[in-house]
Each structure stands twice: as C-alpha cells, then as structure tokens.
C-alpha positions as CSV (number, residue, x, y, z in Angstrom):
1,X,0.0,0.0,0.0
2,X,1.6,3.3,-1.1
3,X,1.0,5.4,1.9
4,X,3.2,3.2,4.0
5,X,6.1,4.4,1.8
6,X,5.6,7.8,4.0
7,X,8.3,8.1,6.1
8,X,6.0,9.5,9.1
9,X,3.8,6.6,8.4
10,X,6.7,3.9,8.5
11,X,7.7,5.4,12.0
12,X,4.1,5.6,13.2
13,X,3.4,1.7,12.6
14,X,6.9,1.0,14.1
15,X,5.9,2.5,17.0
16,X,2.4,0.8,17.0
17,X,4.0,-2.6,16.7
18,X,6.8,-1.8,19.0
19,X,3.6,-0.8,21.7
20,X,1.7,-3.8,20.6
21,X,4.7,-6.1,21.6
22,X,5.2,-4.4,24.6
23,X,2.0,-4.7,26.1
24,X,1.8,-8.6,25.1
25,X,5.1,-8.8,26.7
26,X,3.4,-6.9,29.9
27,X,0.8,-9.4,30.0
28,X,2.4,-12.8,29.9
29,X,4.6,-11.4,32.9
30,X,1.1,-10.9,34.5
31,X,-0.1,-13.9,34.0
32,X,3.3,-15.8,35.1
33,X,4.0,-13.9,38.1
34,X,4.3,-16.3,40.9
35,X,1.6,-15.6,43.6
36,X,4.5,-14.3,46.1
37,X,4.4,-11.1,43.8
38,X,1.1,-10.6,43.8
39,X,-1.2,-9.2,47.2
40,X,-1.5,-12.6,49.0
41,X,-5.0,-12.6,50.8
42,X,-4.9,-16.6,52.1
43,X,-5.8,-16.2,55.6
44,X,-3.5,-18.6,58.1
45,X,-5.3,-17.6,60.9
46,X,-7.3,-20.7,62.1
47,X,-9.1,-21.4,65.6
48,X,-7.4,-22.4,68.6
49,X,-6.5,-21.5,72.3
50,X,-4.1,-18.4,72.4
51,X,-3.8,-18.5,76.6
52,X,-6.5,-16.3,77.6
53,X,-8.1,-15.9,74.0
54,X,-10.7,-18.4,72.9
55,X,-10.3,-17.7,68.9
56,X,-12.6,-19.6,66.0
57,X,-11.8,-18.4,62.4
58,X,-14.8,-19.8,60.3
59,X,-12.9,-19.9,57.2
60,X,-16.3,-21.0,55.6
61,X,-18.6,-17.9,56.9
62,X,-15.2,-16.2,56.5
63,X,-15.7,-14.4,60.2
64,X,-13.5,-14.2,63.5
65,X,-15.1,-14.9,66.8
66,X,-13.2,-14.4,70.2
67,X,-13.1,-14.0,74.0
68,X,-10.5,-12.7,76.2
69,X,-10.6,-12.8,79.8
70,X,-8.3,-12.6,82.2
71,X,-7.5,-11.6,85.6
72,X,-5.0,-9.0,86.7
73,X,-3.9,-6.9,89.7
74,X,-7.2,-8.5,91.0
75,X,-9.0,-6.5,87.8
76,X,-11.0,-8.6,85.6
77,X,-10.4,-8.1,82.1
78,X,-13.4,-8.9,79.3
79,X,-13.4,-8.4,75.8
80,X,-15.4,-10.1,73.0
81,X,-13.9,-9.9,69.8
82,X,-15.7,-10.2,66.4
83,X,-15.1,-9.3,62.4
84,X,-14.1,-10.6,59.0
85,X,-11.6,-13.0,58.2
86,X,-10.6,-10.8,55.6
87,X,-6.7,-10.0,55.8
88,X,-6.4,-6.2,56.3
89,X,-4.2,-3.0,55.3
90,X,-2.2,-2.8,58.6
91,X,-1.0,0.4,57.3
92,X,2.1,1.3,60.2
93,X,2.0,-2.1,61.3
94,X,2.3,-3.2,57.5
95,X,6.2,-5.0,57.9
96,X,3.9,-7.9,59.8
97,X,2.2,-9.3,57.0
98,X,-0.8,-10.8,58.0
99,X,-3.0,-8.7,59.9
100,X,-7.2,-8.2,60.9
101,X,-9.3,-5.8,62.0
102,X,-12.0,-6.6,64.8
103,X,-14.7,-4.7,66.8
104,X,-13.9,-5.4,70.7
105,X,-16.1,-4.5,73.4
106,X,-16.9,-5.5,77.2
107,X,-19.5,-7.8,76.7
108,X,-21.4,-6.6,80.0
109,X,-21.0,-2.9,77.8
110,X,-21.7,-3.3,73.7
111,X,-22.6,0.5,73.9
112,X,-18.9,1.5,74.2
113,X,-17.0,-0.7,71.4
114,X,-13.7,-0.3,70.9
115,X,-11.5,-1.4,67.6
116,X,-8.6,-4.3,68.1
117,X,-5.8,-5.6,65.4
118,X,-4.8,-8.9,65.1
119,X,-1.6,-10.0,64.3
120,X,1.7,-12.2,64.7
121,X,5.5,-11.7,64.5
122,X,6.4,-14.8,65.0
123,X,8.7,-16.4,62.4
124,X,6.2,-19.1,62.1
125,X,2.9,-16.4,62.5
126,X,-0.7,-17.8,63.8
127,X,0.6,-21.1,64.7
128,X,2.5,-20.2,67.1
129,X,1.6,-16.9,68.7
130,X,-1.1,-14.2,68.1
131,X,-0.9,-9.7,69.3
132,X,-4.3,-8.1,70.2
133,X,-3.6,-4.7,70.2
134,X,-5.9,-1.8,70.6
135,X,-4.7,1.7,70.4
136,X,-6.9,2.9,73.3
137,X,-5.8,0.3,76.1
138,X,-9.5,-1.6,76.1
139,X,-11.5,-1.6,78.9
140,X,-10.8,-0.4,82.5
141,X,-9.5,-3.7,83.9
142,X,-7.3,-4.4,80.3
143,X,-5.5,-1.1,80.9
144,X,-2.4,-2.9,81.8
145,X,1.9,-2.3,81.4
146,X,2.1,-5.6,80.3
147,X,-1.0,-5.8,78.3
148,X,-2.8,-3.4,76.0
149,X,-1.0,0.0,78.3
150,X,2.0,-0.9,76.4
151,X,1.3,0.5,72.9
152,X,1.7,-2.8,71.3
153,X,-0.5,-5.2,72.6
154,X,-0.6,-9.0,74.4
155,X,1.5,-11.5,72.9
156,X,-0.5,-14.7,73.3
157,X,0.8,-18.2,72.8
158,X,-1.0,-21.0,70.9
159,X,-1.6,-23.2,73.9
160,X,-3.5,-25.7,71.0
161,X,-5.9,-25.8,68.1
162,X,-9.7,-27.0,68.4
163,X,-12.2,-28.9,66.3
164,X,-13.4,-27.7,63.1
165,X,-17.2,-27.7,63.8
166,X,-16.4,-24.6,66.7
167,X,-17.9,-21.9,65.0
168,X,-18.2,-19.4,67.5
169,X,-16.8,-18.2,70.9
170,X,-19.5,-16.8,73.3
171,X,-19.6,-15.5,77.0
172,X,-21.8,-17.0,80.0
173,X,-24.4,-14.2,80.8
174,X,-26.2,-15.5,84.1
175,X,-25.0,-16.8,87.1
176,X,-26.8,-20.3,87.0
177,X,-26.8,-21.3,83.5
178,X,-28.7,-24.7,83.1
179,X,-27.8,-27.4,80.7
180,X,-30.2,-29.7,78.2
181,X,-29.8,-32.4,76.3
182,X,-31.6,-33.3,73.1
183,X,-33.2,-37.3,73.8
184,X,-36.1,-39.1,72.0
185,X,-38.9,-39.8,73.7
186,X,-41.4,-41.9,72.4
187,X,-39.7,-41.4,69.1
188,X,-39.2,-37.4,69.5
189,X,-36.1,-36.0,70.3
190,X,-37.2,-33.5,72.7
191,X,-34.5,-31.2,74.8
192,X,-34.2,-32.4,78.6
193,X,-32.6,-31.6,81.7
194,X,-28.9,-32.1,81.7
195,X,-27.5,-32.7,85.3
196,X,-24.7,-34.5,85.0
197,X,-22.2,-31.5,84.6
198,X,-21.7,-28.2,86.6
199,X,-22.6,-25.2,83.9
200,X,-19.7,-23.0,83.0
201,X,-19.5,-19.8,85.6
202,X,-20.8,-16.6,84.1
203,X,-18.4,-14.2,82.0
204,X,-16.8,-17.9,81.4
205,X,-16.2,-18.6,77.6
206,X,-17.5,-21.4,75.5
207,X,-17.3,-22.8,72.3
208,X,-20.4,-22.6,69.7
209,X,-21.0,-26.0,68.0
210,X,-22.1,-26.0,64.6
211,X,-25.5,-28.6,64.1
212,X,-25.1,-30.1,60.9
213,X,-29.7,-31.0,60.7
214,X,-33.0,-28.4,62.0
215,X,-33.4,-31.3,64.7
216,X,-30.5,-30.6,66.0
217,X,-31.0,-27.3,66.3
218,X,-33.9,-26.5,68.5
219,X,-35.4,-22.9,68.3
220,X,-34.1,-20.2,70.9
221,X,-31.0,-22.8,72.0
222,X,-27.3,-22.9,71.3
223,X,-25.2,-26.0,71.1
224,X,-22.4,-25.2,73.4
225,X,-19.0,-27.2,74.4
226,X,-16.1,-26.3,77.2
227,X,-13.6,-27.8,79.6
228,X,-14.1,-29.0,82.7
229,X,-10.8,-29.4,84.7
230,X,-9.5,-30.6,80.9
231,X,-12.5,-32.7,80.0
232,X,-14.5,-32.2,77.6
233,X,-17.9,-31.5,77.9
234,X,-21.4,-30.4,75.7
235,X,-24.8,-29.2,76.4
236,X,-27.4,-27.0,74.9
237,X,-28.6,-24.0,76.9
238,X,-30.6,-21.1,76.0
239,X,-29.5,-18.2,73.6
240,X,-30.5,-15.9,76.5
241,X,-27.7,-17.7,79.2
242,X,-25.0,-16.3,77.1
243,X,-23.5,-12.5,75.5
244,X,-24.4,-11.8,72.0
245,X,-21.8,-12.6,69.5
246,X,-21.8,-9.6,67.6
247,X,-22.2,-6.1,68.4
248,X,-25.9,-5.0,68.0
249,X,-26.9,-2.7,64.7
250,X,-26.4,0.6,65.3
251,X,-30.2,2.2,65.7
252,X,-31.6,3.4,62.6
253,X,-32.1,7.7,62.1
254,X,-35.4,8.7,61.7
C-alpha cells in the first residue's frame, strides 16, 4: 500500500508494533507472576487457644469470633472480639504481614466498642503466637503495662488448636446457667434436663458447636462445648444464658 512508503507513516506503525509487543510482553509477565508477587489474601489464621483468648476463624462464613478474659492486679479483664476474616491494610503495622481488624467491646458494655488488630511476628505467625492490640488500652481492667498500656499489645501463645465444627466463641451471661440435652422420647427427640455437669460460671467462655440437621438445632437454644478441669464437655442452653456474638446494629435515624 503506497501510503506506507511515507516516512511519518513507516515510523508511526513501528511504534504501533513496538507498543503492541510491549503490552503482550506486559501481559504474559502478568499472567506468570508467581503468587508471592502478587497481594497474597490466604488467611493462616485458624481457631485455637491463644492462653487467655478463645479464637474460631470460620474460614467457611469467613468471620473471627473471640473472647478474652483474664484476671490482673485483682482486675478482671473482658473483651469479646468479632469481624471478618478478611486480611487487612495494617498500614504502620504493615512489615507484619498478615494482619485483621475486629470490633472489641466488654460484653457486660456493647454501647462502648472499641477497635482491636490482630496479628503475629512470630517467624512461624498464627501457629505459634497471636498480638491483640488496641490503640486505646481496652477496657478499665485491660488497661495494663504488660498488656494493651503498652502501645503494642498482648503477645498470646497457641496453647492448642480445636475442632473444626467450633464456630463461635461466646460468653456466659447468668450466674446459674442450666444445661439440656436433646433425647427421643417416644420417638421425638425432645431437649431435657442435663445434670450431669456443673454449667460453665458466668463471664466464662465457650465454644459454639455447629448442628449439621434443623433437629439438631432446637429454636431459641445454642449447642455449646467447654472444659471441665480438661475434660470435655457439651450441652445446649438457652440463647439468653450467654453474651451476643456480635455487636448489636447501630439504631436506625429517623
């Protein structure tokens, strides 16, 4: 075609070409790059006991559930802990890696929530060790040296993991909690009595089960499991014996 014997044509395809290549070139690379080079969002974050923190991470619901308590300086120290498993922009705290952000409040107070970071600089991360840090110190009986006072947070050893069908961490609300147990009778299964354990003591923390059928899951009741003096025990009790999970939705404006 004659008009590609212009000289200001000949360059202007050249260039074309020489764009064309480079963005094909650009793309391969893209679609080569190992994973390392891209933002990594696996979350290695998985349930377990991290000393005084009860932890599930329901990698399925893709949500955090926690409870801290402790006791210090004869100061009791409550926090529930709840958000995404979603890894998070630690922004300062960015040379960690791996990092979530969690709502935090006394569960006796879910008016005055607080927000928490979860993190680890452990050479081997979650499995090993776990931070909860908040900026503001938490609570009055978390305000601590060797806790949150310190600016950086609680360094928490995994003590162990725990069974996959936890899906929750909740907090004893009453003082006498009672116990049932789910038992046919005359062909029904029909929730009963359950006396052969003593209840976990209020502000204690338990695991939530997960029911895997609606007959296992009787209306207005929670499947619960904890330790007693390291065995392991199970019982339903009412939704009303323990804290809410979450914090409550913030009231609507008219």
């Amino acid at each position: 075609m004659k008009f590609l014997g212009d000289r200001n044509c000949r360059l202007s395809v050249t260039r074309l070409v020489a764009q064309c290549v480079l963005v094909a070139s650009t793309l391969s690379a893209l679609a080569v790059a190992p994973a390392s080079a891209q933002r990594d969002t696996t979350s290695t974050l998985y349930s377990g006991d991290f000393e005084q923190l009860m932890l599930v991470a329901d990698h399925d619901a893709k949500v955090i559930s926690a409870y801290y308590h402790t006791w210090r300086g004869g100061r009791e120290c409550r926090l529930a802990l709840h958000g995404p498993l979603k890894r998070a922009d630690m922004g300062q705290r960015a040379s960690v890696g791996e990092g979530y952000y969690v709502d935090a409040w006394d569960p006796m107070h879910p008016e005055s929530p607080l927000g928490a970071e979860l993190f680890s600089i452990a050479r081997d991360g979650f499995s090993v060790q776990l931070i909860l840090s908040m900026s503001s110190g938490g609570p009055g009986g978390c305000r601590d040296a060797e806790s949150f006072g310190n600016g950086y947070g609680a360094a928490l050893n995994k003590w162990n993991a725990v069974s996959n069908s936890f899906i929750g961490v909740r907090a004893v609300r009453v003082s006498r909690m009672r116990l049932y147990d789910l038992k046919k009778v005359r062909g029904v299964l029909r929730l009963v009595r359950d006396r052969r354990y003593q209840a976990p003591l209020r502000h204690t923390g338990i695991w939530v089960q997960k029911t895997y059928s609606p007959e296992y899951a009787p209306r207005g009741f929670v499947s619960i499991a904890w330790y007693d003096g390291g065995a392991p025990r199970a019982a339903y009790v009412r939704e009303g014996a323990l804290y809410p999970a979450s914090l409550p939705a913030p009231a609507e404006v008219p």
